[in-house]
KOLPATOR-680412 format. One record per residue (C-alpha): residue number from 1; x, y, z. Coordinates in Angstrom, 3 decimals. Each point is the difference from the previous one (the first is absolute). Layout:
<sites>
SITE,NUM,X,Y,Z $
...
</sites>
This chain:
<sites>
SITE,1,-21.007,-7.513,-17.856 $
SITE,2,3.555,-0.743,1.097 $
SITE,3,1.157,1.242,3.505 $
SITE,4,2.931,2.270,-0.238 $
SITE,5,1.641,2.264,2.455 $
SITE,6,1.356,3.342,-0.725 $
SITE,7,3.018,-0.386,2.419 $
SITE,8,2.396,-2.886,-0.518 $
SITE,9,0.323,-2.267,3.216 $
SITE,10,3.127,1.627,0.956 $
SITE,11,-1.677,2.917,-0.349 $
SITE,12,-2.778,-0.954,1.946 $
SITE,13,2.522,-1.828,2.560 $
SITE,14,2.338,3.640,0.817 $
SITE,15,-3.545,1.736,1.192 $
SITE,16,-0.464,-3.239,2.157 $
SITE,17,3.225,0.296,1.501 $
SITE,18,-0.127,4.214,0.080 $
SITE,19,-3.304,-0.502,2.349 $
SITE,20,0.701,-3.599,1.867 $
SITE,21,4.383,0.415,0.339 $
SITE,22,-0.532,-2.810,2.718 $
SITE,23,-2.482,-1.894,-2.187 $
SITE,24,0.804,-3.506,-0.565 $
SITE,25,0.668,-1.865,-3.384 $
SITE,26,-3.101,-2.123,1.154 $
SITE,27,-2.019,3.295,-0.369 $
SITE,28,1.819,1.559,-2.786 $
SITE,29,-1.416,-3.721,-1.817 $
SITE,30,-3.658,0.957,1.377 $
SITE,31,0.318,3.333,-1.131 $
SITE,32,0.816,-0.685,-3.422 $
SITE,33,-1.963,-3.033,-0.071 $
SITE,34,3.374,-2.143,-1.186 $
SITE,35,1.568,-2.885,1.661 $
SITE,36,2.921,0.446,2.790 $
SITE,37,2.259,-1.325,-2.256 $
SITE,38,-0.766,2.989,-2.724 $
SITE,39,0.000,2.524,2.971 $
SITE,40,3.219,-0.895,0.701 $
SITE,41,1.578,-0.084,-3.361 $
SITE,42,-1.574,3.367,-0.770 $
SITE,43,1.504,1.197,3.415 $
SITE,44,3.455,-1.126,-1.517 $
SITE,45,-0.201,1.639,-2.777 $
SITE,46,-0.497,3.455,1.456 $
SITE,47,2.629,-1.065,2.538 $
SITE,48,2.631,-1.171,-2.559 $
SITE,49,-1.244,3.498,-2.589 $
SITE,50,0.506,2.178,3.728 $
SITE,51,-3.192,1.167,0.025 $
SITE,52,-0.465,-1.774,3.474 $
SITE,53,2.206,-0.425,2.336 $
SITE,54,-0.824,-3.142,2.708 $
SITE,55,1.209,0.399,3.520 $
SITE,56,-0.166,-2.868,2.506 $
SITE,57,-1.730,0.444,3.515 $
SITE,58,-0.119,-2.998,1.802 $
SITE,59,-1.702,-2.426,-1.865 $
SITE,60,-2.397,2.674,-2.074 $
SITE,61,1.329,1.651,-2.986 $
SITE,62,-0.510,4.009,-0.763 $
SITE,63,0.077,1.342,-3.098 $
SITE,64,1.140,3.762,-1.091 $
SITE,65,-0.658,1.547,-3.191 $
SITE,66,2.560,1.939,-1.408 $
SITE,67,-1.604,2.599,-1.354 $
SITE,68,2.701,2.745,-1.489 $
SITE,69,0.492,-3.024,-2.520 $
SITE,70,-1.059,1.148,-3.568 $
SITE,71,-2.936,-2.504,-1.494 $
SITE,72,1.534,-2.348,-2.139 $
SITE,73,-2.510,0.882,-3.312 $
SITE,74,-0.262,3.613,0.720 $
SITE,75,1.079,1.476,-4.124 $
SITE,76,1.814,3.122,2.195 $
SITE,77,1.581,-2.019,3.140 $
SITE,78,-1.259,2.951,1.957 $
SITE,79,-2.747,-1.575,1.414 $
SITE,80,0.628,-1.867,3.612 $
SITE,81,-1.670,-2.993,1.584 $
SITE,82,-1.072,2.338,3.223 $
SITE,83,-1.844,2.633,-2.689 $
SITE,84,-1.839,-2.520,-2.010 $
SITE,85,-1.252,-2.098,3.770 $
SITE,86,-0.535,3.957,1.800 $
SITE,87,-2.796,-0.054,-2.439 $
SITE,88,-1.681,-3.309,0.380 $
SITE,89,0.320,-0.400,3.618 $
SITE,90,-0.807,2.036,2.554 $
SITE,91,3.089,2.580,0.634 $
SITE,92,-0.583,0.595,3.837 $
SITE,93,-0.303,-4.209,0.956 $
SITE,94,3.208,-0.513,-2.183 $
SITE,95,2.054,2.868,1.632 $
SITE,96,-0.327,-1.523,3.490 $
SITE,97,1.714,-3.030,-1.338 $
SITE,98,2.737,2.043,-2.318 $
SITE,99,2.160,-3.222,-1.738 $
SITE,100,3.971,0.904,0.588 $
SITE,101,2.068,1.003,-2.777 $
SITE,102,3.183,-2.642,-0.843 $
</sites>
């Protein structure tokens, strides 16, 4: 049997980020089991879509969810990124690190 996932590696990448903000690209790769190269271009995407913002400190990068953003598939547009990850993660480790609105 084929493996599949039920969560799309961006997916999969936004709960990374919602419970490691000061994980590195070098662990988002671990995490998802992809190379650095595909960590980072999946990090660009949800940077370029605004779904992440990336803020410099020092020589680490942190990354902040925006999660008032609607999902981009959701058939009503009243879903947000925040809702769908408040029930996959766990809601009291993510609200220490809160992502900042743009």
């Amino acid at each position: 049997m084929a493996e599949w996932s039920f969560l799309t590696n961006h997916a999969r990448a936004l709960l990374f980020i919602a419970e490691n903000s000061e994980g590195r690209l070098r662990d988002l790769a671990s995490a998802l089991d992809v190379t650095e190269r595909t960590a980072y271009a999946i990090v660009v995407d949800l940077t370029e879509a605004g779904y992440v913002l990336k803020e410099k400190d020092g020589r680490r990068n942190r990354y902040h969810i925006q999660e008032h953003l609607p999902l981009p598939d959701s058939i009503d547009h009243e879903r947000t990124v925040g809702e769908v990850l408040d029930l996959l993660v766990d809601v009291r480790r993510r609200r220490r690190s809160r992502p900042r609105r743009a």
